[in-house]
C-alpha positions in Angstrom: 66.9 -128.6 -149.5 69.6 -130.4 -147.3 68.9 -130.4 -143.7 71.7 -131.0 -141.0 71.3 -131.5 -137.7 74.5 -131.3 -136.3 73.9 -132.3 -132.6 70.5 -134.1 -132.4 71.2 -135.4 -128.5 70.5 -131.9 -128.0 66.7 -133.1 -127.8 65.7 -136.0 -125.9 65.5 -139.3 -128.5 61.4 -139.5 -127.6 60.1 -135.9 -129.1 62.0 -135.7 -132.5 62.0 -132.8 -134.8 59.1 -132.8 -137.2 60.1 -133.2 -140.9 59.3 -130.2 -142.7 56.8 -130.5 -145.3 58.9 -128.9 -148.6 61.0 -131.8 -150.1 64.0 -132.4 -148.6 67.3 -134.4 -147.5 67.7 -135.1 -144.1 70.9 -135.9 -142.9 71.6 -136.1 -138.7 75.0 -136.4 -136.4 74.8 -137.4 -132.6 77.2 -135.0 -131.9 79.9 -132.9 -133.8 83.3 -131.5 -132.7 84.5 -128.0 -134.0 87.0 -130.4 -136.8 84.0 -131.7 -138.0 81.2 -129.4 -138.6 82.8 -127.7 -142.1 82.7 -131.3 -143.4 79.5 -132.2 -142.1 77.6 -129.0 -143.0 79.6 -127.5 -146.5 76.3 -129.0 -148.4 73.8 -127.5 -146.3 71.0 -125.3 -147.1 69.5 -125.7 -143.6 72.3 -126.7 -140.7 70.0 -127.3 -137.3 72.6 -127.4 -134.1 72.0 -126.3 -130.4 75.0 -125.6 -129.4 77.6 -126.3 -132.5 79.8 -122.7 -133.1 79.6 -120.8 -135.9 82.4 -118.3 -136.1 83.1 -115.7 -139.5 85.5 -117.9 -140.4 83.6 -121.2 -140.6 80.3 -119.8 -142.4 83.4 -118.3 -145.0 83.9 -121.9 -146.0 80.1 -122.7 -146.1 78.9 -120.9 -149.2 75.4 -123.0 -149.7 74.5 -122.6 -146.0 71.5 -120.1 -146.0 70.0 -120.7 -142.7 71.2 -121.9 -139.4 68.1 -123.0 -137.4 68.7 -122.9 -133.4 67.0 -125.5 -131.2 67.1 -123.0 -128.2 66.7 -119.4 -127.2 70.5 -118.4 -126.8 72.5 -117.2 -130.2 75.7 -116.8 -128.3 77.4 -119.7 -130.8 76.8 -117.8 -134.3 78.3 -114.8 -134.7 75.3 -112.6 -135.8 77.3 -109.9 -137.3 79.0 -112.3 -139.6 76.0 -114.6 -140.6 74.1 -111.1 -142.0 77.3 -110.0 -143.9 77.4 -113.6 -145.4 73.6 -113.6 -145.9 72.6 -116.7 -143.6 69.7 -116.6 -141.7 69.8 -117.5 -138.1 66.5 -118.8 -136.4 66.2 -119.5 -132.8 63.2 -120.3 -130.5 61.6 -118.4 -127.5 58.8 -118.8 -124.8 58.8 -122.5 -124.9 60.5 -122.9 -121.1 58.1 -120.2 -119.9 56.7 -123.1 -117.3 59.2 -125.8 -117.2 62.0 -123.4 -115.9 59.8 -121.5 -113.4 58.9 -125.0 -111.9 62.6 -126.1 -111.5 63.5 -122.9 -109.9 60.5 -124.0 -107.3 61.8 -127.1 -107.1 65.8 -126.0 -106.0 64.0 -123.7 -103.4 62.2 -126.0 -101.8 65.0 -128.6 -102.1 67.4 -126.2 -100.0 65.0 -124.9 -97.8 63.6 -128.1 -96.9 67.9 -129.7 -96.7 65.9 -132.7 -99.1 69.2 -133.9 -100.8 70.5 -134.8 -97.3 67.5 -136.7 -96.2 67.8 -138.3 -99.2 71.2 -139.3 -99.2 70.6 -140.7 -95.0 68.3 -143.3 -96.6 71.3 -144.5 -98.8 72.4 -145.8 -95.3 70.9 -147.1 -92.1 71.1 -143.6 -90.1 67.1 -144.2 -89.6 66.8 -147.4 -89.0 69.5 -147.2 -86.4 67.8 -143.9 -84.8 66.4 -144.1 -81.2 63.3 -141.8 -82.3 60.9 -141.9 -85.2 62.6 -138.7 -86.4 65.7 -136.7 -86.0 67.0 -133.4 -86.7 70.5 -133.3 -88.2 69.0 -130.7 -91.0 67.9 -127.4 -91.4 64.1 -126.7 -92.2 63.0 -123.5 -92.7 59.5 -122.2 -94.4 59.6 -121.1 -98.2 56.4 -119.0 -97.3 57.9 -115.2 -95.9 60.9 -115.6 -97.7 62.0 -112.6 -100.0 63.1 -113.5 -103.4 65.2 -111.6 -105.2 65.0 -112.0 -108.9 67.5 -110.8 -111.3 66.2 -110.3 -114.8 62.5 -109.4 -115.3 61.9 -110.6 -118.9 58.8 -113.7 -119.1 61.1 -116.1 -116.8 62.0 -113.7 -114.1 58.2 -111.8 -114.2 56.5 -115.9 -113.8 58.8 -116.9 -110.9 57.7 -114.0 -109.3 54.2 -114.4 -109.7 54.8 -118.3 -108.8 56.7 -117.0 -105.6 54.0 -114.5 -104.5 51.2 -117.0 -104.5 53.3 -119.2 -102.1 53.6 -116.2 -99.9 56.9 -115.1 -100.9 58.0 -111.3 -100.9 59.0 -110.6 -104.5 61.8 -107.6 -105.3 63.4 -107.5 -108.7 67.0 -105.9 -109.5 68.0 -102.8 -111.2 71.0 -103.6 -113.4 74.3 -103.3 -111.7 75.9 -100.1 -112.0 72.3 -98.4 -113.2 72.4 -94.6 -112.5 68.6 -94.3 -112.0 66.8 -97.1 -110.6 63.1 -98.3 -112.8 59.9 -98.5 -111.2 59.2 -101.6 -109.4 63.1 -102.4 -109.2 65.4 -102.2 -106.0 69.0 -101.6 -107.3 70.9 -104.2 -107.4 73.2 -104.4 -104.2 70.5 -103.3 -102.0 68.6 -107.2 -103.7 71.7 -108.9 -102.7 71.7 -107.6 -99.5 67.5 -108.4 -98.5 67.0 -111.5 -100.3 67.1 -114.6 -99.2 67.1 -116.1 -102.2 68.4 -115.0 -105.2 68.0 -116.4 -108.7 69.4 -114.8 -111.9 67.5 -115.2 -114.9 69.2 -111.7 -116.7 70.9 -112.3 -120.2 74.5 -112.6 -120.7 77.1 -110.0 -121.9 79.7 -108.5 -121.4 78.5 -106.5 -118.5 76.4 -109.4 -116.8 80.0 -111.7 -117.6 80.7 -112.8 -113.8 77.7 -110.6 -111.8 78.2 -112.6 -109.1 81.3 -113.3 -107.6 83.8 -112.7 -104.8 82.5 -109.1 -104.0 78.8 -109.6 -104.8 78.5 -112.3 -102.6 79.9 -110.8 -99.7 77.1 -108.6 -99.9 74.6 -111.6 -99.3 73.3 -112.8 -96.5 75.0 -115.9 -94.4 71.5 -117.7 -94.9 71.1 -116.3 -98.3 70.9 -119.3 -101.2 71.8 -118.6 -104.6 70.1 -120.0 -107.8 71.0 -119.9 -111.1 69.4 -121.5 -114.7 70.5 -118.5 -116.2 74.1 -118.8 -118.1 76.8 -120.4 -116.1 79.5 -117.7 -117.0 76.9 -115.4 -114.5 78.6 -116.7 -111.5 82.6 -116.7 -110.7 82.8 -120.5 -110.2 85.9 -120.4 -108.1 84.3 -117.4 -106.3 81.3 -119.6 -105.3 83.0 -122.5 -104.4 85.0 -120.5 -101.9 81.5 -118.6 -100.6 80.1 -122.4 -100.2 83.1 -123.8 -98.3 83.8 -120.4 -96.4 79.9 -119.7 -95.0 79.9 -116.5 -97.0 76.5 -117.8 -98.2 73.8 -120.5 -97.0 73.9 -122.4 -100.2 73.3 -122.5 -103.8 71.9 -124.7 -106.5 72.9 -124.6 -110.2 71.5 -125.9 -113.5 74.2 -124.0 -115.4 77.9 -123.5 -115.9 80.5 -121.8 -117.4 81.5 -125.1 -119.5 79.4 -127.8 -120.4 79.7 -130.6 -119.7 82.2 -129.4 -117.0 85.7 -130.7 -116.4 85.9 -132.7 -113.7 88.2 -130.3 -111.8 85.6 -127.7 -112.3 85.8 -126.0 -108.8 81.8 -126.9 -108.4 81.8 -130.0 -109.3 84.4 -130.6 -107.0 82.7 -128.7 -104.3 79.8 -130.8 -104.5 80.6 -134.0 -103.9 81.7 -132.8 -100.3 79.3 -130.0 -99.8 75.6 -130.6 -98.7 74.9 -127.0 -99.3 75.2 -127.4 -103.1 72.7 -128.8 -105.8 73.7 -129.5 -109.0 71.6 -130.0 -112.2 73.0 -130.6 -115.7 71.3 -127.5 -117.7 67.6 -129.8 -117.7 65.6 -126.8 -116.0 64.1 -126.0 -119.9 63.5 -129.9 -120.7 60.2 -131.3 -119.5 58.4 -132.6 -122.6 56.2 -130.0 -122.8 59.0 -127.2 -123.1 60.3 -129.7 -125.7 57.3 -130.7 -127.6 56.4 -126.8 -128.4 60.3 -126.5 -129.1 60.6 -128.9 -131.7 57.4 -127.5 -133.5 59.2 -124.2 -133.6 62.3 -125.6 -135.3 60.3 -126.7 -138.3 58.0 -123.4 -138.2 61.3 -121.4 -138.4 62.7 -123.8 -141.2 59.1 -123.4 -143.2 58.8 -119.8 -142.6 62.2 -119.4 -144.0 61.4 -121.8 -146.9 58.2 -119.5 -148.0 59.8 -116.1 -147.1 63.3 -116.5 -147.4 63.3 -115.0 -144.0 
């Protein structure tokens, strides 16, 4: 069997893959560009990529490939449909950021709600040495404990930062999908979430009808105080949309470990927005990464590629 990995700084250089343990040829590429991956992967029995696309027409011109192993949970960059028509298996890996992305929301909650980014960027300067007191009180500080959560999404993510919320003292309401005729038990529908919260994180699959949940009009619907998380999918949130909620006062503040195109542009609209904005934390799409999340990842990856190996499946 030859092995590809077409994008291995997709997992950090200190917990690599381990080889599989039928014989094989392993063969690995830093990263890969769309004009490259037909070249790189047409001898492939096994490609192994994160985030490397694979459209109809270039598994067409891959006729060895029979399995494309996924070092995440997401499929969105292999078209499913086509890989079963061409008879390549695709493999990807769940429930290994069940604690690391639960944590990181946590952390972005209490960083808002406790303004931390701006203390931290005073010490960068001499605003406390040069203060008159042994404190002051440019920043907003307000209690995590009574806040109301609103999560969006109740799969394993969405159902453990609740429970992680409610032990901190936290009131926990979960959304109905948006536009949902009838609402489920123990869901709120989804404007009136928007609406209470005062934070709400998104942790709900993306599709088509989830493409842009939040934007111009769903914000207005927040609170002025409300934050807004998301290490969900970046195309979730109207980038532009939030920028302008951010700089207007439409909403408190948000904080993002997602977006729409990574690694952003440099004109990105948020990216811009936060170098000026103190209201805005950005992360860059680590919330699943701590090296537990990774070390139970990379196991998965070779359990897929023996599974496959034994079963064919």
């Amino acid at each position: 069997m030859k092995i590809v990995f077409l994008d291995s700084t997709a997992i950090p250089k200190h917990i690599p893959i381990p080889r599989p343990s039928f014989e094989h040829q392993w063969v690995e590429y830093a990263h890969t560009s769309p004009e490259q991956t037909i070249e790189r992967a047409k001898e492939a029995d096994i490609v192994i990529t994160s985030k490397v696309v694979f459209d109809r027409e270039t598994m067409k011109q891959l006729p060895k490939l029979k399995l494309i192993a996924i070092t995440a949970t997401g499929t969105n960059n292999v078209d499913l449909e086509a890989a079963k028509a061409l008879g390549i298996v695709v493999k990807n890996v769940t429930g290994y950021s069940s604690v690391t992305v639960p944590e990181h929301v946590l952390g972005l909650i209490f960083a808002l709600k406790h303004s931390l980014m701006n203390w931290y960027k005073d010490q960068l300067s001499a605003k406390w040495a040069n203060s008159k007191q042994f404190c002051y009180f440019d920043y907003l500080i307000t209690d995590v404990k009574g806040s109301t959560l609103g999560v969006v999404g109740k799969g394993n993510l969405g159902k453990e930062i609740g429970r992680l919320a409610e032990a901190l003292g936290m009131k926990v309401i979960y959304a109905e999908r948006k536009g949902a005729t009838t609402v489920r038990e123990g869901y709120l529908p989804f404007e009136q979430v928007l609406q209470e919260a005062d934070i709400v994180t998104l942790h709900c699959p993306l599709t088509p009808d989830t493409t842009n949940l939040i934007n111009a009009e769903t914000l207005k619907l927040m609170k002025p105080t409300a934050y807004l998380i998301n290490t969900g999918r970046g195309p979730l949130v109207d980038e532009k949309a939030l920028a302008d909620a951010l700089e207007n006062g439409t909403i408190a503040a948000a904080a993002l470990d997602v977006l729409v195109k990574e690694p952003p542009e440099k004109d990105n609209p948020l990216i811009q927005a936060a170098t000026r904005l103190p209201n805005l934390i950005i992360t860059p799409h680590i919330a699943w990464a701590s090296d537990g999340a990774v070390e139970i990842l990379v196991k998965k990856v070779t359990q897929n590629m023996e599974e496959f190996v034994a079963t064919g499946k």
